[in-house]
Structures are given as C-alpha cells and as structure tokens.
N, C-alpha and C positions, 0 to 999 in steps of 0.2 A: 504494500500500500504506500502511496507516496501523497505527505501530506506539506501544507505551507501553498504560499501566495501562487496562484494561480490568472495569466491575465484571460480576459473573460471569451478572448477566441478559443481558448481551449478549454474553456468551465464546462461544456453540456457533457451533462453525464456523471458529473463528477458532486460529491457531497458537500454541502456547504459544511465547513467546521464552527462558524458560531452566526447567530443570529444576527442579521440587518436589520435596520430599520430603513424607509426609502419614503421617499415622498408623498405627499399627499396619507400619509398612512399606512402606506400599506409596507408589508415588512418578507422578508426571507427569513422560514425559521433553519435553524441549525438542526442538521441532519439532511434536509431536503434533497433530494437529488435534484439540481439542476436545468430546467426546461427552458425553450426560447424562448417563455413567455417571462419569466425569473429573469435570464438575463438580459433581455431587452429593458425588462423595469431596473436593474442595477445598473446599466449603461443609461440612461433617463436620469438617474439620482447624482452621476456623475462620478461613478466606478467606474475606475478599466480592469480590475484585477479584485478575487477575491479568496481568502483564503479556504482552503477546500482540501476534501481527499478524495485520491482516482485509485479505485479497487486496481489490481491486477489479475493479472486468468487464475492466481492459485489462490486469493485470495475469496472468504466466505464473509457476507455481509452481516452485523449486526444483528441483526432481527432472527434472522435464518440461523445465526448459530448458536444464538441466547435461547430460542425454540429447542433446537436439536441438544443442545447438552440441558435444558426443562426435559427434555423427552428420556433421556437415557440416566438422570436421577431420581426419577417420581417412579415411586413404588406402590403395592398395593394404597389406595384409601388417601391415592394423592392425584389430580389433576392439575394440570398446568394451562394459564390464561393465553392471552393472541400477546404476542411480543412487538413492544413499540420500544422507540428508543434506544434497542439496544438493552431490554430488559425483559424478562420472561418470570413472573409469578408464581408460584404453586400454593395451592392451596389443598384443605383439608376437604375429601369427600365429606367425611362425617365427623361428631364429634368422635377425639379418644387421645391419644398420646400422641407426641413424633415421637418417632424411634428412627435415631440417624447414625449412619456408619462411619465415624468420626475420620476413622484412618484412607476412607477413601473417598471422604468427602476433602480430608486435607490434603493427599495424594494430587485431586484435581487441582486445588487451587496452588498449589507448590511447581503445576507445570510450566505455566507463564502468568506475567502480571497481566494481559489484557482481557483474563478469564476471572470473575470472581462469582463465588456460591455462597451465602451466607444464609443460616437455618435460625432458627428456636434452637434454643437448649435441647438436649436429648431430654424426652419425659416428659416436655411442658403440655398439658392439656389445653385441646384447642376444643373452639365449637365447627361444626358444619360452617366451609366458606371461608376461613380462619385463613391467611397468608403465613406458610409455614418457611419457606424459603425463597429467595431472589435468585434469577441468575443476571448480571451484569456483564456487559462485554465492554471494556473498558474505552477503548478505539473505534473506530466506526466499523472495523472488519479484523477478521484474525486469519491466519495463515491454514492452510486445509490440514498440515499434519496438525498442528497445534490442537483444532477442534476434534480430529480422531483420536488424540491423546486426552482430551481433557471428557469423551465419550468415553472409551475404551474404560479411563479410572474407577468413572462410576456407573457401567452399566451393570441393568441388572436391578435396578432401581435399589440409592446408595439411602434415601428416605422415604420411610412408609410413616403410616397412620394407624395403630392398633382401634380398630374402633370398638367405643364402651359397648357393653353389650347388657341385656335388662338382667339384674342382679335381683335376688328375692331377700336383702338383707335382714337378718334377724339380730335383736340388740335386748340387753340385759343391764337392767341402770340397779344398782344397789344402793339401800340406805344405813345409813344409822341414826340414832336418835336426835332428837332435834332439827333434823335436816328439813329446812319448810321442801315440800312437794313441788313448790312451782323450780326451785333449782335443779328438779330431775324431767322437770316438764319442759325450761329450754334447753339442757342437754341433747334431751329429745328430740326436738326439735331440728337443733341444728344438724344431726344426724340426718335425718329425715331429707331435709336441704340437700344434702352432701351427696345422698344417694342418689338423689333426682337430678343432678349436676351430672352424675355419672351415667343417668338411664335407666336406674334401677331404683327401686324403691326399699320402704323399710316395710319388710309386709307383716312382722310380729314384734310386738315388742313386749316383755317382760320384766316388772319389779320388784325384786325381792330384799329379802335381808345382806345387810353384808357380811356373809355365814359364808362357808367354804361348803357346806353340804344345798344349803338352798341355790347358790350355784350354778354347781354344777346340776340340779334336777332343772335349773331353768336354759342352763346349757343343752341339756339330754332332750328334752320338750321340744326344745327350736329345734335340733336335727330330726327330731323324728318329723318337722313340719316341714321338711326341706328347705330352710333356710341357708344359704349361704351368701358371704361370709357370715360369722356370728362374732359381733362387735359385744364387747364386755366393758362398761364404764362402772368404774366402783366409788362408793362414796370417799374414798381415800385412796391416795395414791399408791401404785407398787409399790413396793418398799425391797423387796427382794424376792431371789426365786420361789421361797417359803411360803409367800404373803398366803391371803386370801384368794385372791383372782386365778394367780398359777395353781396354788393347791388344790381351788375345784377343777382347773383346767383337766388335771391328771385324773382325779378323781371322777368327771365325766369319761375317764379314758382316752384324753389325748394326751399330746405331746407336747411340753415347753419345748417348742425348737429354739428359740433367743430372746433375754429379756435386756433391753437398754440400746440403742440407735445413733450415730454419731449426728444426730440433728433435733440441732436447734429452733423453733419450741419441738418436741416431740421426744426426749431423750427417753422419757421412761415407758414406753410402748414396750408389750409383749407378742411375742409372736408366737402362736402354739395352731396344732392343727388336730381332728381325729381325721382318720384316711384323707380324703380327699378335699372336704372341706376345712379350710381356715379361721381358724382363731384368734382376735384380737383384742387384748388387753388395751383400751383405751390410754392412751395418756388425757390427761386433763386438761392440757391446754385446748382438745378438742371438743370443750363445753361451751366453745366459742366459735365462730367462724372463721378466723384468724388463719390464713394458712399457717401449716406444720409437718411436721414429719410424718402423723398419722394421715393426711389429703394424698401423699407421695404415697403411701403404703395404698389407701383407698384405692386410688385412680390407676395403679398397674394391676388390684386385683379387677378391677369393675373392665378393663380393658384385656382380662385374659390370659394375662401376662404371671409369668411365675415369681415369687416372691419367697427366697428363701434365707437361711439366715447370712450368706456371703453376699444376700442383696442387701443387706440392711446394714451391714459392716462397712460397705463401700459406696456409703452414700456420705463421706465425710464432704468431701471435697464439694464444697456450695451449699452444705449441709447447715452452714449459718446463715437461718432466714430473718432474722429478727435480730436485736440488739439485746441479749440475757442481761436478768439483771447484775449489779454489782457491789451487792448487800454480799460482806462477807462468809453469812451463814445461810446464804441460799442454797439451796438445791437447784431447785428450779421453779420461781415464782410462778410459771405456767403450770404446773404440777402439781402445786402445795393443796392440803386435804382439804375438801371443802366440808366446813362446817358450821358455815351461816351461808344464807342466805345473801 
C-alpha cells in the first residue's frame, strides 16, 4: 500500500487518508474511495493534491479483512456485524459468558500492528446483542499473507459465548434467634434476581434452623425436587470446614470439595456437591447485589460450565473486585454474621 500526498491526476481510485472539508459545505470523508465526482469538487475548492492511499494487487482492503479475521474468531453463540471503517463487531447471540482463547487471540495480535482484536474479559457475562469483541484494521488495507496469518491464528473460532441455560435453582436460608425475617426475605430475594439474570429461576426455597441436621433434611428435600444448583445461605458465616453448612453438606451425603476463594467480596464461599448436582455454601456478601465471587461461581454454573475446586483456586488474579475493608480485625466485612437486622 503506498500512502502520502497524492496530486489529484492520479487520486481516482485511491482512499482518501483524512477528511476535507470543501466549499459550499460539502466535504470528503476519510476512507472514501475517490470518484470524478470527489475530485472534481476538491479541484473546485482549490486542491491539486490530496493525501490518500493506493491498494496494491496483494494488498486486502479494510472492511474485507476486519470481516474475514470477525469470521474466522467468532465461535459458537457469536455473530459478527457489516464492517465499516475498517472495523468488524461481534457480538453475543444470546445471553451467557465469553469464553476467549487468550493465547490465540494474543498469537493474532502479536502478528502485525495493522491487525488488532480486542475482547471482554474471559467470563464477563453479556446479554443477547452485547458487543463482545472488535476487530480493527489499523491502515486502510493489510498485506494478503499478513491477513492469512492473523486467520490461520485464530481459526476455528478463538471466542465463543457459553449460553445461560434455564437453571431450577433450589436455596436454603437459615436462622437463628432474633434474626427479624425480612433479612432472610431480601437475601431471598436477591437470589431470586441473580437467577433470573442467568435464565433460571429459584423454583424452591426453604427455611430452617441453623442446625446441621435441619440442613441437610432441607438439602435432601431440594434434591429429591430436582433442584439444581442448591445455594445454602446460613445465618452466620462459615467459619470452617466443621461449621454448620459443611457439616450438613456431608451429612446430606455430599462432598466438601473446597471451602474459601481467592476473591474478593466472596472469600468465604463453599463448594461441595452430591453426584452431579452442586452445592453452595453462600458467602454473605451475596445478601446483597453487589457483584462477588459467589455471581462468578453462579454465572459458569447457570452457563454449563464446570466449576471445580482448581476453578476457584485460580481465580486470584482480578479476583479483587471491590476495595476490603481495612479495620485490623476484619475478616471480611462482606461476611461478618448477620445478627440484626
């Protein structure tokens, strides 16, 4: 591609590089290819030359190749928009996760600078329509191997969209004494929200004591109602593997698979399961709507997605969502027992 000052006998055909203004109002926008009728009006305003760029036979134009490397990164649950500019969109079929191939989304953009891809975070939950990544052609055209190399890296589609799929979520609020009832009514609540964010709903809910045996029998109840997942918020927080929450967990007959999260609000989340269905120990900070580490946990189970305990290990990294507090004998103020109201 050969770009710079151009005099206007040889502009047709060729891209204008940045925008004129011309008489009477009327203007050349930058990108335009060139027509006698353009430069007739810039020779009129009193231009003999403009600066511009002329493709060569190997060279692929903007639009056409921002299109073609949108085509060969969108994966299931992703569609890509019409490319203007020099810029091609994707967006989300439906709502659910991006799940993006980091090493060969970085592979592409490490080929040349006149290619760039830029996504969402891996994980971020979009809705239906949601613009999940860009592609940008930085020049007005790129060279034919360049755009087979920056295809090649990520064909195969390098981002998808796991879409939420309808959950029957089943939830278990526990109390103890003095707790007024409307603090287990918005807990509820916001649960409730959270599910329906994701597609799924809370289809039972259950209140009992914060007893290790009433529990697990309101644990036992939701599986036999087919609920899944079965969210556990206790009137006080874990405390350890011992506590109440995990002890009926086992005691229903499942499994503490890991208790405490490298995120911030969310540290004290349990993860346990019996066979197939998942079990989770609420953190407390999700009495709230606040994102946390329990919404991360939510939205890859409600999307299908597996969650096991080396997923929740290695969620350090961005894992601080919030500003913890900095009262010396905190735990975690998102956490601490609730026992007012």
């Amino acid at each position: 591609m050969i770009f710079g000052p151009l005099p206007l006998d040889d502009a047709l055909g060729a891209v204008a590089g940045h925008t004129l203004r011309l008489s009477e109002g009327g203007v050349v926008m930058k990108g335009s290819v060139l027509d006698e009728r353009q430069i007739a009006a810039l020779r009129a305003a009193g231009h003999v030359e403009v600066i511009a760029a002329r493709l060569d036979d190997d060279d692929v134009g903007e639009n056409e190749a921002a299109s073609r490397i949108a085509a060969a990164v969108a994966g299931t649950g992703v569609r890509r928009s019409e490319a203007t500019t020099g810029r091609c969109n994707l967006h989300a079929v439906a709502g659910g996760l991006v799940l993006v191939d980091r090493e060969r989304i970085d592979r592409l953009n490490l080929v040349d600078e006149a290619v760039t891809l830029a996504t969402l975070p891996a994980y971020a939950a979009v809705h239906a329509g949601e613009m999940v990544a860009t592609v940008k052609i930085i020049p007005y055209a790129v060279r034919r191997e360049t755009l087979h190399a920056c295809e090649g890296a990520v064909a195969g589609g390098a981002l998808r969209v796991a879409p939420f799929r309808p959950t029957s979520v089943g939830l278990v609020l526990t109390r103890l004494p003095g707790v007024h009832e409307r603090v287990l009514d918005r807990a509820a609540a916001a649960q409730r929200v959270r599910a329906e964010r994701c597609g799924g709903t809370v289809a039972r809910e259950i209140r009992c004591a914060h007893d290790e045996a009433e529990v697990a029998a309101a644990i036992c109840s939701l599986l036999e109602s087919g609920c899944a997942p079965i969210l556990l918020i206790g009137a006080c927080a874990i405390a350890d593997r011992r506590d109440v929450i995990p002890a009926a967990v086992e005691r229903a007959g499942g499994l503490v698979e890991h208790f405490g999260m490298p995120v911030d609000p969310g540290n004290l989340l349990l993860l346990g399961r019996r066979g197939a269905v998942v079990i989770v120990g609420v953190p407390g900070c999700a009495r709230s709507l606040r994102h946390g580490g329990f919404d991360m946990v939510l939205e890859r189970l409600a999307a299908g997605l597996p969650v096991a305990r080396a997923d929740l290990m290695t969620m350090g990294v961005g894992g601080l969502l919030h500003e913890p507090s900095t009262t010396p004998d905190a735990r975690d103020a998102s956490d601490r027992d609730v026992a007012e109201d």
